[in-house]
N, C-alpha and C positions, 0 to 999 in steps of 0.2 A: 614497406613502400619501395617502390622501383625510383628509378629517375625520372623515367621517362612517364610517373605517374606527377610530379610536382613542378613548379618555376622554381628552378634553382638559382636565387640572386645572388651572387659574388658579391661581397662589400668588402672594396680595397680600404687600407690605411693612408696614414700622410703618403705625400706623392705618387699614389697610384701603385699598383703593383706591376713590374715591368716582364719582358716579353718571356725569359726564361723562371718569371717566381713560380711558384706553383698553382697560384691561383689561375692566375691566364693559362694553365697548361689547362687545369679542370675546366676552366671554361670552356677552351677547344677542346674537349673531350666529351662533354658530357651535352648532348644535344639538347638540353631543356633549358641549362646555366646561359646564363646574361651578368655582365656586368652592371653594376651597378654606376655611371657617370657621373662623377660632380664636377661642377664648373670651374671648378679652381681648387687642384691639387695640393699645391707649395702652402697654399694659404687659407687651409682650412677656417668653415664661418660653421659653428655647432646646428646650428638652426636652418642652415643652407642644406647643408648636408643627411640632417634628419630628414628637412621637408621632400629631399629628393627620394631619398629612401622609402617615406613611407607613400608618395606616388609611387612606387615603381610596385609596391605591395600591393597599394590599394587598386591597381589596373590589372593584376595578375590576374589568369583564367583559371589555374589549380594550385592546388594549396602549395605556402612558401615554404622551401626550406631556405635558411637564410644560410651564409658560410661567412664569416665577418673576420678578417684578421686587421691586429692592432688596433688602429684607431675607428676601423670600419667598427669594434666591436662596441664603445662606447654608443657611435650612432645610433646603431639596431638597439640600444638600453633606452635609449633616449627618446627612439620612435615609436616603442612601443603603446602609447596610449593613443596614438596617431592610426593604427591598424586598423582598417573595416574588414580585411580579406585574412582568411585561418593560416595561420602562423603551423606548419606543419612541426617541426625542429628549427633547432639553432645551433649552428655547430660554431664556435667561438676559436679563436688561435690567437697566442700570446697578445694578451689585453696587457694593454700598458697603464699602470698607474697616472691616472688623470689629474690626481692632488698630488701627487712628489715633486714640488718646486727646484729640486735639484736635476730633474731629469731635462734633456735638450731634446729638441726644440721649445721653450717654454707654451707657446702656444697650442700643445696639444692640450693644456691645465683647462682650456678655455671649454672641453668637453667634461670637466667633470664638477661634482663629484658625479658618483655612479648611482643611479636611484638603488636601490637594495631590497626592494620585493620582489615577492617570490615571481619568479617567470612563467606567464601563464600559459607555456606550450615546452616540451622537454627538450633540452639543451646538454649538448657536451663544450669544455673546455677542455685545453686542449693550452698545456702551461709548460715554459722551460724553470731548468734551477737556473740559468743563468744568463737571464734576458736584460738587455742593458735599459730595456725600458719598463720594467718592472719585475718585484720578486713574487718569485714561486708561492711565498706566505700572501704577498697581496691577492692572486690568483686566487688561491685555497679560499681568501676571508671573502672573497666578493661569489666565487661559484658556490661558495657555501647557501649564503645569502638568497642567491636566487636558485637553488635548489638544485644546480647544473652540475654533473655527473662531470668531477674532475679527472686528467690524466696528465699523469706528472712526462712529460719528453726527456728527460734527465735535461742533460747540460747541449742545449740546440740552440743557442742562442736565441735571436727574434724570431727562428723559425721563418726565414726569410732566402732569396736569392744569395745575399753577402754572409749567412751564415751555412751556408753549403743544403739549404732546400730550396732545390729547383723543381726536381721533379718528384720529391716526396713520398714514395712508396708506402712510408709507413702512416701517414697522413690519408691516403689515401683508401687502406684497408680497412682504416678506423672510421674514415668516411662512409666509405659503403655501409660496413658491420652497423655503426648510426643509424642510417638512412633506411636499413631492412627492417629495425626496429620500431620506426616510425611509422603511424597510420593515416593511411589517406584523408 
């Protein structure tokens, strides 16, 4: 699959992904990608942010590939029974442990747990060893679960702006290589 054969919906995490992360760079790059908007950022609501999600699915004109980092990835688990339009991929980036009470902000706890069936459209993750909002073994036990074709980042932190991916080269060849694999 090309790009410009799918809607590429961008699903940011808590506070949005800002102007140099990598996701807003794909967006502006990739002319089919849209952000995904929820109404309130700082203060994620599970059920808010699913239901926007799976409107922006269910309006799509060709098939979705979703691209979810963080907490966006919970969402897209969450929305998926919600889907009336073909879920082409899902490409996932460091998913944060939604039941680890010790992790900050506690309110991300409020998206989990993670349902743990298999995913009914093919997915990569896409996991650091040393993500401060969850471990590489939680990562392993939940793509396991839903069938999705893990890749370990070594030690990239959140894979984010503040751990030195902005513009993410290596994210982004594993994107494409994804996305060619994927059928219309």
């Amino acid at each position: 699959m090309k790009a410009s054969d799918a809607d590429i919906l961008i699903v940011p995490g808590y506070t949005n992904s800002g102007p140099e992360h990598w996701q807003t760079r794909w967006e502006q790059k990739l002319t089919t990608a849209r952000r995904v908007e929820q109404a309130e950022w700082s203060k994620p609501v599970r059920d808010e942010w699913v239901a926007r999600l799976a409107h922006e699915v269910n309006t799509a004109s060709r098939p979705v590939v979703l691209v979810a980092h963080s907490l966006g990835v919970p969402t897209v688990i969450h929305a998926i029974p919600l889907f009336k339009n073909k879920i082409a991929g899902a490409f996932f980036v460091a998913p944060p442990d939604v039941q680890n009470a010790e992790i900050r902000p506690k309110h991300l706890m409020t998206f989990g747990p993670y349902p743990r069936d298999p995913l009914p459209f093919p997915s990569m993750t896409i996991a650091s060893r040393n993500d401060p909002f969850g471990t590489y073994e939680h990562a392993d036990d939940i793509a396991a679960a839903w069938g999705s074709l893990l890749v370990d980042a070594g030690e990239s932190g959140h894979i984010n702006t503040e751990s030195g991916h902005g513009p993410w080269p290596e994210g982004t060849m594993v994107f494409a290589q994804f996305l060619s694999r994927l059928k219309p």
